[in-house]
C-alpha positions in Angstrom: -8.9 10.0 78.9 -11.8 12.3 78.8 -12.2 15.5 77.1 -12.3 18.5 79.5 -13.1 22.2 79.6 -13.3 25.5 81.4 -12.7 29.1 81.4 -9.3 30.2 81.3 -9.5 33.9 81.7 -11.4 35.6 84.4 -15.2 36.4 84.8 -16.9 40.2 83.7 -14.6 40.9 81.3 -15.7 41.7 77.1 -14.0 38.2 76.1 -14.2 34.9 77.7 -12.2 32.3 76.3 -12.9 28.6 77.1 -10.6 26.4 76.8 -11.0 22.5 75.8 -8.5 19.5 76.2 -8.6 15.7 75.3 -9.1 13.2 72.5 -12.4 14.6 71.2 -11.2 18.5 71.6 -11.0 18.8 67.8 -14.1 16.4 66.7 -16.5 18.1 69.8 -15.4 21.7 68.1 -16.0 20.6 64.6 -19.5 19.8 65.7 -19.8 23.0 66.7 -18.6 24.9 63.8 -15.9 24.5 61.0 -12.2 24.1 62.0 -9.8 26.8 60.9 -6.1 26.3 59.8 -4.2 25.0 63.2 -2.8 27.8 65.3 -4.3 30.5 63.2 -7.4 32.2 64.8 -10.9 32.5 62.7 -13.7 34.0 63.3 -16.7 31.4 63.4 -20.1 31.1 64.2 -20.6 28.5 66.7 -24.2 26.1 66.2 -25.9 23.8 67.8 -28.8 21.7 67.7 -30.1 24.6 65.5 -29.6 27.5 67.3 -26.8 30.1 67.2 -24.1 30.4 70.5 -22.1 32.7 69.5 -19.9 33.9 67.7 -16.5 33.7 68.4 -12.5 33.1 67.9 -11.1 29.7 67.4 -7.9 28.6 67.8 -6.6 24.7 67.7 -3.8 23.4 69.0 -3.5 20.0 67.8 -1.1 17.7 70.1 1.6 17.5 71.3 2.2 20.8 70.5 -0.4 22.5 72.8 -0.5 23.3 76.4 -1.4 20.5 77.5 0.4 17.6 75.4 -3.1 16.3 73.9 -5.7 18.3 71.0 -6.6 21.6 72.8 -9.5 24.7 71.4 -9.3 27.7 72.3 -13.0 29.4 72.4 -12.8 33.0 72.7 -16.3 34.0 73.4 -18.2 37.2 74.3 -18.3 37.3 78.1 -21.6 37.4 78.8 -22.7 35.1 81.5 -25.5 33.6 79.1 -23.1 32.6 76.1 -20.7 31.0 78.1 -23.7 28.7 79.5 -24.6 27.9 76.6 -21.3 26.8 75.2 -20.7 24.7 78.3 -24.1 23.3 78.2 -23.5 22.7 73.6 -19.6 21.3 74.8 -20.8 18.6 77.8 -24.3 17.7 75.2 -21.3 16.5 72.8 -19.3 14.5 75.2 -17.1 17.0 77.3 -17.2 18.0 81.2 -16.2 20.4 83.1 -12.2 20.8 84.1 -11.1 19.9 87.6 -9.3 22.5 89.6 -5.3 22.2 88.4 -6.3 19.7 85.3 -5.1 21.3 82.7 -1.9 21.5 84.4 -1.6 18.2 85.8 -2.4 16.5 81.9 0.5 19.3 81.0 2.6 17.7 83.9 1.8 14.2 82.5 1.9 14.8 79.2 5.9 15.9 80.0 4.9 19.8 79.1 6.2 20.9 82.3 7.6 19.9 85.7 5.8 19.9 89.5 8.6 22.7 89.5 7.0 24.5 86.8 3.5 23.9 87.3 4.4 25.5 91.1 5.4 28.5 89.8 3.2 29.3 86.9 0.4 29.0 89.9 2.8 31.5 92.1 2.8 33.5 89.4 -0.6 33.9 88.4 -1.1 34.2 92.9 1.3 37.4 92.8 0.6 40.5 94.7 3.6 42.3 94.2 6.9 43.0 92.1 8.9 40.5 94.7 6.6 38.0 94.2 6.4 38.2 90.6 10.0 38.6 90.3 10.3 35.3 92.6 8.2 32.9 90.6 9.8 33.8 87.8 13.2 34.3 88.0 13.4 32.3 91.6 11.7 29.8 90.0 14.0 29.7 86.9 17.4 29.3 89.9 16.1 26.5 91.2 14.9 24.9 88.5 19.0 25.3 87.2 20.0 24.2 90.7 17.7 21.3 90.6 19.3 20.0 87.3 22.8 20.9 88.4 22.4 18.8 91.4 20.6 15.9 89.4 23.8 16.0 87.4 26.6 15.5 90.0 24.0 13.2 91.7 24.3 11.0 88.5 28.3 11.6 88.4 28.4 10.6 92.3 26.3 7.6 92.4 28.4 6.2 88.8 31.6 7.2 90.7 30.2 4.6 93.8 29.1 2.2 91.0 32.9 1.7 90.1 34.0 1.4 93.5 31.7 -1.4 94.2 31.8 -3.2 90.6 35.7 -3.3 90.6 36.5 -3.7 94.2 40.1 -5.6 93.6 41.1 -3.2 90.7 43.3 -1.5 93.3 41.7 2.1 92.4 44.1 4.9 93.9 42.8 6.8 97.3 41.8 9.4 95.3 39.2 8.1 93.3 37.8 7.7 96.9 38.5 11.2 98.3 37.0 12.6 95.4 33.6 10.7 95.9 33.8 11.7 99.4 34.1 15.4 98.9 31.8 15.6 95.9 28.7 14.5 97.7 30.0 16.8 100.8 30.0 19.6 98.5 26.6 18.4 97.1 25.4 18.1 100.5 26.7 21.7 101.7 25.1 23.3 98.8 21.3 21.9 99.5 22.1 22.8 102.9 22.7 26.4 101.7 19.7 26.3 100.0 17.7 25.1 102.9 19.3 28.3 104.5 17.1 30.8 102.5 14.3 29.0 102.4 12.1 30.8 105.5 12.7 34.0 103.6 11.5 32.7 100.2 8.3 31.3 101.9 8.0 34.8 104.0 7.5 36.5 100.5 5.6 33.8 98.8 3.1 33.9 101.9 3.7 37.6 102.9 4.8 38.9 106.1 3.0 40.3 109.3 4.2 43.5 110.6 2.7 44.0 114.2 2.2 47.6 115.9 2.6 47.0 119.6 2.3 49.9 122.2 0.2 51.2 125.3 -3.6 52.5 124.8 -3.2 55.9 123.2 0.0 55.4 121.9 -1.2 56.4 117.9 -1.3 52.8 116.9 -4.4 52.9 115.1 -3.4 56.2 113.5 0.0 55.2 112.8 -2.3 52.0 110.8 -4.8 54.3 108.9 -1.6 56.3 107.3 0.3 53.7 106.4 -2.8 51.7 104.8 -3.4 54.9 103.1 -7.4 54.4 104.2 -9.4 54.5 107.1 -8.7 50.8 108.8 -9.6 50.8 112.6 -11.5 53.3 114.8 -9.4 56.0 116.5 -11.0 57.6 119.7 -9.3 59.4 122.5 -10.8 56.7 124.8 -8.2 54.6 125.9 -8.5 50.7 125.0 -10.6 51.3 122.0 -8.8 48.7 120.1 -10.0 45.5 121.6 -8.5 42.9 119.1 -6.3 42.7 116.2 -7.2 44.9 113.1 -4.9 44.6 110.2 -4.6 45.4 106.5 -2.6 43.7 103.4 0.0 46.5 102.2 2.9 46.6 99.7 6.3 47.4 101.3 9.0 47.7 99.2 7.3 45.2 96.5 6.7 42.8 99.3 3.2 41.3 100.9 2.9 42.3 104.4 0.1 42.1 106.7 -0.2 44.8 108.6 -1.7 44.5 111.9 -3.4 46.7 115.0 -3.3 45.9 118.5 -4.9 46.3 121.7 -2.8 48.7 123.8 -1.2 46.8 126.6 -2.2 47.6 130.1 -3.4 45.6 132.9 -7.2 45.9 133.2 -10.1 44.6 134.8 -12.1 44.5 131.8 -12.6 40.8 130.6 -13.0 42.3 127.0 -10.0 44.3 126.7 -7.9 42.0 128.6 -8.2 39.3 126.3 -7.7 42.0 123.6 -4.3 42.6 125.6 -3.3 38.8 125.3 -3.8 38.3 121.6 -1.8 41.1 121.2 0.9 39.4 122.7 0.3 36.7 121.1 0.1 38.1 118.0 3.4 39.9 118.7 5.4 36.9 119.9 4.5 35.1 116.0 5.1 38.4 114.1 8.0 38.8 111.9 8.4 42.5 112.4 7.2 44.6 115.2 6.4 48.4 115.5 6.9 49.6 119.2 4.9 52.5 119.2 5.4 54.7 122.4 3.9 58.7 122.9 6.3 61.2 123.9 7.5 61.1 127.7 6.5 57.4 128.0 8.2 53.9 127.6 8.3 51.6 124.7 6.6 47.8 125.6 9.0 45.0 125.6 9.7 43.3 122.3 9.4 39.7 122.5 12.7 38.1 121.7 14.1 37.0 118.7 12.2 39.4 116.4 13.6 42.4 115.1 11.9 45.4 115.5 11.8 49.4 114.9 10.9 51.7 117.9 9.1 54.7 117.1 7.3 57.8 118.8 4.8 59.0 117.2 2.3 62.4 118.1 5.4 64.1 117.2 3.6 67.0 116.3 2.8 67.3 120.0 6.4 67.1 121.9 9.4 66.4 120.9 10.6 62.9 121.6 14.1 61.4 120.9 15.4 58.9 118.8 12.9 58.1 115.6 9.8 60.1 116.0 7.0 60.4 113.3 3.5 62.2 113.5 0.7 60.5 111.1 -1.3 63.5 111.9 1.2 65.8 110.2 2.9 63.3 107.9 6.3 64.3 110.1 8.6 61.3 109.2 5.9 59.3 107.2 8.1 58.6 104.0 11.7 57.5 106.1 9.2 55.1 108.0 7.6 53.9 105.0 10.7 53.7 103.8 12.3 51.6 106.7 9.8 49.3 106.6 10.0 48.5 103.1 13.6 48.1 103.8 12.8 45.9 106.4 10.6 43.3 104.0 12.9 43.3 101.3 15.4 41.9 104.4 13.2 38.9 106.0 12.3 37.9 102.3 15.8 38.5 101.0 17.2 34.6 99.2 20.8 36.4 98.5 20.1 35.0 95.1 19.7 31.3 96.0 17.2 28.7 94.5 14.4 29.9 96.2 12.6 26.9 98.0 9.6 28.7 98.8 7.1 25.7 99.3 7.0 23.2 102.1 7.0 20.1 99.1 10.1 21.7 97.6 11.9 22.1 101.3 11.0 18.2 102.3 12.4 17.2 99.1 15.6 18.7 99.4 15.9 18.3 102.8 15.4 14.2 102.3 17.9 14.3 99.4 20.3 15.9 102.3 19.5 14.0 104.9 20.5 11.3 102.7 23.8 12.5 101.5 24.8 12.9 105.1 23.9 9.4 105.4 26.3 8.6 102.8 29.0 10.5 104.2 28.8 8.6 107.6 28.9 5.3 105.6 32.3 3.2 104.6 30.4 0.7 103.2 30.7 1.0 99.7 27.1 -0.7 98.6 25.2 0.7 101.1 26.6 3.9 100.5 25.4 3.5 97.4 21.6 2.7 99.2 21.6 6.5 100.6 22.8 8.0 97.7 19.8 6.1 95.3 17.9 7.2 97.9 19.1 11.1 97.9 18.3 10.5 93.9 14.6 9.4 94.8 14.4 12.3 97.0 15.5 14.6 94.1 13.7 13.2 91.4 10.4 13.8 94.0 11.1 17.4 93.8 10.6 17.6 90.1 8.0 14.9 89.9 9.9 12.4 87.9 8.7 9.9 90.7 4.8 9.9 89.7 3.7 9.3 93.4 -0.3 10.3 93.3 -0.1 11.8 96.7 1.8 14.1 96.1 0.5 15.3 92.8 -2.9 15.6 94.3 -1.4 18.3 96.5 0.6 20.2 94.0 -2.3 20.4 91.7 -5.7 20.4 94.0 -4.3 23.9 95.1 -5.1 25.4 91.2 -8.0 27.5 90.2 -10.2 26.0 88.0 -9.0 27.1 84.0 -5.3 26.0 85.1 
């Protein structure tokens, strides 16, 4: 196993600290200057081949106690762009290269630090926007991590349960030794399939949503966009069919990610320009998870492709009065209740009623297979290969956590890392 490095805070800052993992961590460093007392910081002066580095913070973890299960050192170095060149260059002349992206984590995931569970949501977390998506990869994370181990659990209890049945077939078990095995891995079942449920709205926030703002030209679409951005997004002219294609923005609503996307108006036009600028639109509309159907006073709201909830709104309120929910972003007239249903809005589409949040497509397969597998089961009278599905609902489940070591998919979990992690 090699001995790796990299930085592990972010670039332009006063400090730098480099981190350094692997056999030789401790004897590489101790070329470089003396070691202090593990896990107590000390200032040092870091040499080599005769010339001063820097000097800096060190801090060594010696295994397994560390974040990554082997002999890890902590550099914290001045962050000049220089000094951490010439550490990197002093660390790879003594043996050392530079960490892959996600290899600090996978050797933690090896090492038995932390699960594929884990290392997904340490990577959400640091990938957080917002307060929801904080929130999720922490305490989301946390849920199904518990739910994960709760189902490993009756998993175990199930499949020892089937064991019996086919070890001691002419023992004359009661019924309800059978009953019982039927309806624990129904209720097993039931829950992952409640689980699944929630699962497009735990992606939604991990991803963020797109709102769309749909309407005819001159409808206030691209002023309705400027005041909720808060800035000035996409050009606003009097000339109808300004707007050509989709203009959007990345806002918070309600501590949730949403993209939040400009349309053509829709019209039917001779222009090849605009006309294809009227398609996306629809396009973009028909793969939205939100829509704003804008309309001016006195005129009609566009039709809402179906099966995606929507808000209609007037806007130029300060012009005419309109019916129903009117706003004007020139005036701010009914600014704050819209920002305020919107937000409402993305805290609905992203809303996992509390359930293990299975917000990556890895994590939904998984559970999906261990499912698919317990319904299997159920369909089965067979007691040994009964037993078949359920081992292989227990494969499935141990996938999810990694226990399973399959390269594949741990090329996937951890290739998607930035470097330091």
């Amino acid at each position: 196993m090699s001995t790796i490095f990299a930085p592990i805070t972010g670039r332009g800052g006063a400090v730098t600290v480099l981190r350094l993992s692997g056999p030789e961590a401790l004897s590489i460093t101790s070329s470089l200057t003396p070691l202090p007392a593990p896990r107590r910081a000390g200032l040092r002066r870091l040499r080599h081949e005769g010339r001063d580095l820097d000097e800096a913070l060190v801090v060594i973890f010696p295994a397994p106690h560390s974040f990554t299960g082997e002999d890890v050192v902590e550099l914290a170095l001045h962050g000049g762009r220089a000094v951490l060149a010439a550490v990197s260059g002093a660390l790879a002349a003594l043996g050392a290269r530079p960490a892959e992206p996600g290899e600090f984590s996978r050797r933690a995931h090896q090492n038995g630090r932390m699960d594929l569970l884990q290392a997904e949501a340490m990577a959400d977390l640091i990938a957080a926007e917002t307060e929801a998506q904080r929130a999720m990869a922490l305490e989301g994370a946390d849920a199904l991590h518990e739910a994960c181990a709760g189902w490993r659990e009756r998993l175990r209890q199930i499949m020892a349960q089937q064991e019996a049945l086919i070890d001691f077939p002419d023992e004359d078990l009661p019924p309800e030794v059978e009953a019982a095995l039927v309806h624990g891995i129904a209720a097993l079942r039931d829950e992952m399939h409640a689980a699944l449920a929630t699962a497009p709205a735990a992606e939604r926030l991990r991803e963020g949503l797109e709102f769309v703002i749909l309407g005819a030209p001159n409808a206030g679409k691209s002023t309705l966009l400027n005041a909720l951005a808060g800035e000035e997004i996409a050009i606003v002219s009097a000339i109808p069919g300004t707007t050509r294609d989709a203009v959007g923005v990345r806002v918070d609503l309600g501590g949730v990610p949403v993209h939040l996307t400009d349309t053509a108006g829709l019209r039917d036009t001779a222009d090849a320009i605009e006309a294809e600028g009227v398609k996306r639109a629809r396009a973009r509309a028909a793969r939205a998870d939100f829509l704003l159907l804008a309309a001016a006073p006195g005129e009609d709201f566009p039709p809402a492709p179906p099966g995606i909830p929507a808000l209609y709104l007037h806007t130029k309120a300060d012009l005419a009065p309109a019916p129903g929910f009117a706003v004007s972003a020139k005036t701010g007239l009914g600014m704050a209740e819209l920002r305020t249903q919107l937000a409402q809005a993305a805290r609905d589409l992203t809303d996992t009623k509390g359930a293990a949040a299975l917000a990556r497509p890895r994590q939904i397969a998984c559970v999906r297979d261990t499912a698919a597998a317990l319904d299997a089961a159920l369909r089965l009278e067979d007691p040994e290969l009964r037993g078949e599905e359920l081992r292989a609902a227990a494969q499935a489940l141990a996938r999810l956590v990694g226990i399973i070591g399959v390269e594949e998919i741990l090329d996937a979990v951890f290739s998607g890392f930035c470097i330091g992690k």
